[in-house]
Every structure is written in C-alpha cells, then in structure tokens.
C-alpha positions as CSV (number, residue, x, y, z in Angstrom):
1,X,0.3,-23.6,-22.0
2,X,-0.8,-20.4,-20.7
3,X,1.4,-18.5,-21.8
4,X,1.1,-18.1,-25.4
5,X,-2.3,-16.9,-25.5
6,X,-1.4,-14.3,-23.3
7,X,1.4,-13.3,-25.7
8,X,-0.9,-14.0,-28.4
9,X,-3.0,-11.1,-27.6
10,X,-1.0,-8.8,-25.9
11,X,1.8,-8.3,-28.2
12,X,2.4,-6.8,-31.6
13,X,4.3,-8.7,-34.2
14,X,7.2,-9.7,-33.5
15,X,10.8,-9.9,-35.4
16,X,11.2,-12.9,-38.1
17,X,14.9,-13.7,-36.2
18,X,17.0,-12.9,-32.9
19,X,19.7,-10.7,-34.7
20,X,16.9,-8.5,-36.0
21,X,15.3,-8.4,-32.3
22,X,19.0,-8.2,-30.6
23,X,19.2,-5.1,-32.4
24,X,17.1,-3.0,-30.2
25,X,18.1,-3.6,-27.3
26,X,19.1,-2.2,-24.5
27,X,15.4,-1.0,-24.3
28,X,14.1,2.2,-25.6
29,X,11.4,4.3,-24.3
30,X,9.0,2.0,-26.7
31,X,7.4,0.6,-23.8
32,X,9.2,-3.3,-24.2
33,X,12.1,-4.9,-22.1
34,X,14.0,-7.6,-23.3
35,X,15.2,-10.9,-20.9
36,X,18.7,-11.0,-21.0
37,X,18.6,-14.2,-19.6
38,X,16.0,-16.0,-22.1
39,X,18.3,-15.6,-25.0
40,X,17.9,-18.4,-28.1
41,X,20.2,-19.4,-30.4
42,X,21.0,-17.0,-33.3
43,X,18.6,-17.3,-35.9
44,X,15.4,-18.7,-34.2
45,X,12.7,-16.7,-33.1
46,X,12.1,-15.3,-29.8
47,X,8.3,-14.7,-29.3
48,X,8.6,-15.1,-25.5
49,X,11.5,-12.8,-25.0
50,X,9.6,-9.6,-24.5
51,X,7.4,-8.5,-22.2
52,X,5.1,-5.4,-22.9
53,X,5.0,-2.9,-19.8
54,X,2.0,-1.6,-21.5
55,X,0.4,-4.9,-20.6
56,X,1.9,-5.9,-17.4
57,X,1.5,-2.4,-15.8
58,X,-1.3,-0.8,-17.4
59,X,-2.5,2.9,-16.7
60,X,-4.9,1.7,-14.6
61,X,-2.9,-0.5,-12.5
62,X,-2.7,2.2,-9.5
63,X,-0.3,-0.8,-7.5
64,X,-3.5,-1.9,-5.4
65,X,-7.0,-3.3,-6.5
66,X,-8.8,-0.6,-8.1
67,X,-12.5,-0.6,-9.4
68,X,-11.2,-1.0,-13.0
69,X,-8.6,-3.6,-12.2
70,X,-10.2,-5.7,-9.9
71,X,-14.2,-5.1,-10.4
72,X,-15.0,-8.8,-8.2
73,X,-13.3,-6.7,-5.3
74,X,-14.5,-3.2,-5.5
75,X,-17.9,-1.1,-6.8
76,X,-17.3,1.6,-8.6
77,X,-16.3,4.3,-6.9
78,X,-14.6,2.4,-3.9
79,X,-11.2,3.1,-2.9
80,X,-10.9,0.0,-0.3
81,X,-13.3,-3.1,-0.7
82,X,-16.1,-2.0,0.7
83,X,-15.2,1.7,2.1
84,X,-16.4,4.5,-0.8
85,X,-13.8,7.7,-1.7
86,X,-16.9,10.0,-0.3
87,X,-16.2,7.7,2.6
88,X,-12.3,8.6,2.7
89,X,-13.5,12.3,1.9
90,X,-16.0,12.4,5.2
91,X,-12.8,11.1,7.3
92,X,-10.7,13.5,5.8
93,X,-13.0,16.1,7.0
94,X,-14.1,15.0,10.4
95,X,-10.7,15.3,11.1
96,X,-10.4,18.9,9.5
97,X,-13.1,19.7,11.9
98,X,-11.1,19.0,14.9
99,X,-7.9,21.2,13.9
100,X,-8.1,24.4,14.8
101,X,-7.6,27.2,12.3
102,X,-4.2,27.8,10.0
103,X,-3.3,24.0,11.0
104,X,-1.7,21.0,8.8
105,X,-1.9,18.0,9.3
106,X,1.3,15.4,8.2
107,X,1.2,11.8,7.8
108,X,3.4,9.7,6.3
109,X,3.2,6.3,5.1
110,X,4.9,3.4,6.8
111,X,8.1,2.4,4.8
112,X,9.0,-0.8,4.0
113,X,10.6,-3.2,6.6
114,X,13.7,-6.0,5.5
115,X,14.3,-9.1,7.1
116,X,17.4,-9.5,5.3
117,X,19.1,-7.4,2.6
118,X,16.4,-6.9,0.2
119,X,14.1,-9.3,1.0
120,X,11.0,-7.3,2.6
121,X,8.6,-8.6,4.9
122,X,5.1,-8.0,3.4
123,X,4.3,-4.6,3.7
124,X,1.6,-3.3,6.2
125,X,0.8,0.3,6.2
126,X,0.5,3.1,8.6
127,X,-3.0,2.7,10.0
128,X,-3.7,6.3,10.4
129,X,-2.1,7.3,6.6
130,X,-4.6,4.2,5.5
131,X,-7.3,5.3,7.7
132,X,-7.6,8.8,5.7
133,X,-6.0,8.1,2.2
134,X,-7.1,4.5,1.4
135,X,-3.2,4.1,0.1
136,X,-2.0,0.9,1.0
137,X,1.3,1.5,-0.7
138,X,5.3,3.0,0.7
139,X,6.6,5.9,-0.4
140,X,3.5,8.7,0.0
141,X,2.9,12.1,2.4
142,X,-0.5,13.1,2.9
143,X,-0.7,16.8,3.7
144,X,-3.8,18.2,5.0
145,X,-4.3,21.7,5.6
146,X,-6.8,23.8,7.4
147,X,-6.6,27.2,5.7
148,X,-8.9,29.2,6.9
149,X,-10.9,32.1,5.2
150,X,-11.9,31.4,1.2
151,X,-9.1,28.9,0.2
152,X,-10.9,26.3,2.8
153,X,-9.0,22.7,3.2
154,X,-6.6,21.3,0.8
155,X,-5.9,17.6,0.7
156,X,-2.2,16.7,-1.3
157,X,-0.1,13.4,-1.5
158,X,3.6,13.6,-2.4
159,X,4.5,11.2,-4.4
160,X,7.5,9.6,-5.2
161,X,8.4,9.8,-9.0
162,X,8.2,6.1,-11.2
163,X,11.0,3.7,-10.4
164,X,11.1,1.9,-13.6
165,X,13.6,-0.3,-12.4
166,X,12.2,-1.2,-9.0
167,X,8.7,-1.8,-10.7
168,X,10.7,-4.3,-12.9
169,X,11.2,-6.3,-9.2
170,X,8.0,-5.2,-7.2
171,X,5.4,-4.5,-9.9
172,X,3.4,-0.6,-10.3
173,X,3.1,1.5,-7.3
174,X,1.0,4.4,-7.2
175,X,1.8,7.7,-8.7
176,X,0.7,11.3,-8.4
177,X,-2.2,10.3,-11.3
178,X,-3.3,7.6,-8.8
179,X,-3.2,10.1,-6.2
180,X,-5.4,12.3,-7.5
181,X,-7.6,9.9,-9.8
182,X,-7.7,7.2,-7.3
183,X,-6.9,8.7,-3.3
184,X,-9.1,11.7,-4.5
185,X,-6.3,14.5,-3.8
186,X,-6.8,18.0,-4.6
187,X,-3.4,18.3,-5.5
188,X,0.1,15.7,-5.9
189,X,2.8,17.4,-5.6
190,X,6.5,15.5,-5.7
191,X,8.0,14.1,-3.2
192,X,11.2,16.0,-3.1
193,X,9.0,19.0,-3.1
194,X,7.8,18.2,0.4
195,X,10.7,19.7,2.6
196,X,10.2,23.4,0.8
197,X,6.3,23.1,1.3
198,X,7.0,22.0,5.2
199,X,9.7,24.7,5.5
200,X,7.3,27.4,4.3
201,X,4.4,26.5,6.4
202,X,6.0,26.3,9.7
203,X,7.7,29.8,8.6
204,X,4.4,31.2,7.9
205,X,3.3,30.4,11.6
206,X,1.2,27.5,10.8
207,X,0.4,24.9,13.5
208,X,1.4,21.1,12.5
209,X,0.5,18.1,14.1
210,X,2.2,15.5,12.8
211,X,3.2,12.1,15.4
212,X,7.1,12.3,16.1
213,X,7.3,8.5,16.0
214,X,8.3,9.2,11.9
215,X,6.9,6.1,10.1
216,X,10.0,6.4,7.8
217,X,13.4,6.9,10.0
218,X,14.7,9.4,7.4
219,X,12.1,11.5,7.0
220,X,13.4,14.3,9.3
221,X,16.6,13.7,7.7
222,X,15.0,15.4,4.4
223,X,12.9,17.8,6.0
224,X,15.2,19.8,8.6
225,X,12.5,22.2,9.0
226,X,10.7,19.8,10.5
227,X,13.0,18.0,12.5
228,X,13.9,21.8,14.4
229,X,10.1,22.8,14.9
230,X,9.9,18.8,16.7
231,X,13.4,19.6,18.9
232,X,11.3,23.1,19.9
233,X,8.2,22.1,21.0
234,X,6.2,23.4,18.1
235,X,4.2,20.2,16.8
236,X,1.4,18.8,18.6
237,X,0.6,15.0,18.5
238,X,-1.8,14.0,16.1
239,X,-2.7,10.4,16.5
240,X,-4.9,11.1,19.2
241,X,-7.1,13.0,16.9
242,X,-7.4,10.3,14.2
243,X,-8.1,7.8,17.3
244,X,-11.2,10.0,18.3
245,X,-12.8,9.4,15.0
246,X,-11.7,5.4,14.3
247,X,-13.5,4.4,17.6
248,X,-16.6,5.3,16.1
249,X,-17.2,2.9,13.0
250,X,-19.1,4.0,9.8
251,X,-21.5,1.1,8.5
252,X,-19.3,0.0,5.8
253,X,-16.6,-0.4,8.7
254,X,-19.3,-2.5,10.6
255,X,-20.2,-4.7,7.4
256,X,-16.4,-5.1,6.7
257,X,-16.2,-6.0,10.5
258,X,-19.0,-8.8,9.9
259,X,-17.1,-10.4,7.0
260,X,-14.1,-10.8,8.7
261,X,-15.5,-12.2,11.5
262,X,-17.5,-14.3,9.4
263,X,-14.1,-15.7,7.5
264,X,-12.5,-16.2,11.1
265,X,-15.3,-18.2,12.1
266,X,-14.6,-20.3,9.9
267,X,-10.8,-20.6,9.7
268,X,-11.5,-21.5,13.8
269,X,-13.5,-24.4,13.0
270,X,-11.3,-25.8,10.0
271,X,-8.2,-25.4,12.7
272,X,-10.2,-27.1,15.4
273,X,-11.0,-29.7,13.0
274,X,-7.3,-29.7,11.7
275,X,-6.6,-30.5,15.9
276,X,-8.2,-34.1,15.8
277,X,-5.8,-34.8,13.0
278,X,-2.4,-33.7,13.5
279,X,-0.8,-33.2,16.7
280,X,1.8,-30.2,15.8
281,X,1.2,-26.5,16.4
282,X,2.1,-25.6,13.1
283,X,-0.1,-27.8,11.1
284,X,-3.2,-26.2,13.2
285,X,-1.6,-22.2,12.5
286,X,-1.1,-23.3,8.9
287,X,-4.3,-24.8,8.4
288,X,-6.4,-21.5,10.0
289,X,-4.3,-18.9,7.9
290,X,-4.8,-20.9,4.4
291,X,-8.6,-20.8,5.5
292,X,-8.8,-16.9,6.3
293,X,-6.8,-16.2,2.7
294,X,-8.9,-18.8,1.2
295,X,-11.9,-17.4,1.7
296,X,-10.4,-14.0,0.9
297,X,-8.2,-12.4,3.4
298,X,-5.6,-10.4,2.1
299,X,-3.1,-11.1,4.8
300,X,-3.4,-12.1,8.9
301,X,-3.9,-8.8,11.7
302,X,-1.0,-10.5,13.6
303,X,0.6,-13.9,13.5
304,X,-1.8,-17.6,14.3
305,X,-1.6,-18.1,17.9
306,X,-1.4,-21.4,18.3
307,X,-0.2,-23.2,21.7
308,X,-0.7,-26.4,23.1
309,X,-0.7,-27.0,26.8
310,X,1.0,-24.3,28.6
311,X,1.8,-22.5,25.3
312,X,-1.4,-21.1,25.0
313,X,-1.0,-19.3,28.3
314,X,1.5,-17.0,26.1
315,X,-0.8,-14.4,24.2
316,X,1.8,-13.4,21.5
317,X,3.3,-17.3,21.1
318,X,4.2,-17.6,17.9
319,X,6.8,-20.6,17.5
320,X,4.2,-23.2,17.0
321,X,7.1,-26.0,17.4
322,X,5.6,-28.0,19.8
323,X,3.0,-30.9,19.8
C-alpha cells in the first residue's frame, strides 16, 4: 500500500515487459539495480523490480542525519543534534592549542564489532574521533596538524572510497564530500593515502600523539611507519588531552545533558510503573529502553540494569532472567 506511491514518484517509466527490462541487466552505471530474486513471469510487467540508488541514497544522504535529510533533528548548520560545526571547529582548536608546535594529532574511528560472522553489533563510535569530528560512522582518520609558521592548522579525514556493494547491505556511509561538506575538513584525502602521509611526517621530525590502544586492530598493520615510531617511544598519548577539554561542557553539551536526563526520567517512572505489573527483570529493562528510544534516544549509554533482590547489588547485571 505504501509502496507504490513511493515508486510512483521516484521512478521514471518503466519497460512495457520483463524481457525488455531483463535486457539490462546485470546493472550499468545508470544509477538502478535490479532484484534477482523478485523476478515475474515472462511477459508481465515489473514496476517493483527496481530500485533507484538515486532515490534510496541521495547526495545528501551523508550515512547519518544531516540538516537536509533530517531537518526535525538538526538546525541548519548542526553537525550533531544540537552541537553546531563552529562548535566542532572550537574543539578542534582548543585542542590545537594544547599541542606544542610541528605536532599531529591521529584519531581513528572505532571499527565495527561482529557478534557472529557478519552480523555486527550496532555500531558505537570512538568517543574522542566523535568528540572532534561529529562522524558517527567506521571507516574514517582524522588528522590534525599543528604547522607552525604561515600554513597554521590543517584539519583532513581519510576516507574510505564508496562500497557500492556494502551500501547495497548497510545503506550510504559518509564519503570525502561528506567530510568536507558535512565534518567541515580542510582537506579528505583517501584512505589508502594515509600510510605515505603518516610515513612522511614522522620522517620530517614531526611529533604525533596518537593513543596506542588502535581503535581498528589493523591499523598499524597498514601504516608500518607508525607501528615502528610506537615500538620506539616516539608517540605521546593523546587521550589525556581530549579528556582536559570534555570535562568542561559547552552549553549545547549542558542542554543536550538536560534532554537526556529529562527522557531518563521518564523511562524510570514508566519501568517503576512496569514493576507493579510484571514480576520479570526483563519486562522492567524492556519497558525502560522502549521509553528512552520512544521519546527519541538513538540507542542506550550501556545496557538496562535491572536486578531484583540481590541482583541489583551487581552494577553491570545485565541477565535480567530472574523474577
């Protein structure tokens, strides 16, 4: 029922029968992929067979809300509901300010995790990459480099190039345009262009701080250089840095702060009231996360903790099979 509307607008016309729209496929570089699986008999028409990338993954569609995508979750020019790119700028900077000169700074982003062949778990990202890009997305580097002298700082995110085929499975992720229209870099380079870049600032003498923990186990399995300059002693931590300027909050953070409380609040009282009516743990954890992503959470901090009786003696307990 809601379907052919959507196809109704979106698409142009189509074939008059299968064999003529069989003829064009596998897909071309048009822009349209064809369900091998939805196949009609010969002879009828298809009009739900294809399915317009253009339409599905517009340019716009950076693979998170954007201010053109999703205008009921961000103003415009907001990266993050509620947190500004002049915000992600001023972060950017304060942490500039604490580098010393001819420095670079190297984060990655967290890479996806798998509970079970390709199955992923849903993806959090790397508090410090989000913290200073806004990218809430796998795959991305963000550089940042303290110059010195006219050429100033330099902000650049490699990229991973488009995976047509994983975008088919996972939807858009965000590009090098999104990383420059979007995440406000100066500059997005690719990806596979990071392990020269890395290899010629450490050569040049530059100091990196960069956090040996390696969001992404192979990451110093594509840049050597970097993996020797960690085995030497020659990169300084740079979490601590980041942590000096996230314990003081901006008031965006604070008003972000007061909504989530605000939606806890009231996922508590819903799971207290949830308590009177069933007896099990996980009716009570079930009821409070369906009222925090009601009410417009996009996923939990951490797991419902939910015990009854001695269980909620155990900070992290998590089974919720008990009455």
């Amino acid at each position: 029922m809601f379907l052919r509307p959507l196809f109704a607008r979106s698409l142009p016309p189509l074939a008059p029968a299968w064999p003529a729209v069989r003829a064009v496929w596998p897909p071309s570089s048009s822009g349209f992929d064809a369900h091998p699986g939805a196949c009609p008999p010969r002879g009828w028409p298809c009009p739900s067979l294809w399915i317009w990338r253009g339409f599905v993954s517009s340019p716009a569609d950076c693979g998170q809300p954007s201010p053109e995508t999703h205008p009921e979750l961000l103003a415009p020019g907001e990266v993050t509901p509620g947190i500004s790119a002049a915000e992600y700028a001023a972060r950017r900077s304060a942490l500039l300010a604490l580098l010393p000169p001819r420095s670079v700074a190297l984060l990655p982003a967290a890479p996806p995790v798998y509970m079970a062949g390709v199955i992923p778990y849903p993806y959090r990202q790397d508090a410090d990459f989000a913290y200073l890009t806004g990218c809430l997305q796998p795959g991305g580097v963000a550089v940042l480099e303290k110059r010195g002298g006219a050429d100033g700082a330099r902000f650049a995110m490699f990229m991973p190039p488009r995976d047509v085929v994983r975008e088919r499975w996972d939807g858009p992720l965000a590009d090098s345009s999104a990383a420059l229209s979007l995440f406000g870099a100066d500059e997005a380079p690719r990806l596979e262009q990071l392990g020269g870049h890395v290899a010629t600032l450490l050569s040049a003498g530059v100091q990196l701080f960069y956090d040996g923990r390696a969001a992404d186990p192979g990451l110093h399995r594509v840049l050597p250089a970097l993996g020797r300059a960690l085995e030497q002693g020659l990169v300084r931590p740079l979490r601590p840095l980041v942590h000096r300027l996230r314990w003081k909050k901006s008031s965006a953070e604070i008003e972000r702060m007061r909504a989530v409380s605000a939606v806890t609040a009231a996922a508590f009282k819903e799971g207290m009231r949830v308590s009177l009516e069933s007896r099990h743990e996980h009716a009570v954890a079930a009821a409070f996360e369906y009222e925090c992503k009601r009410r417009g959470a996009q996923r939990m901090a951490y797991p419902p903790v939910v015990g009854a009786g001695r269980n909620g003696c155990c900070i992290h307990y998590s089974r919720h099979d008990k009455q």
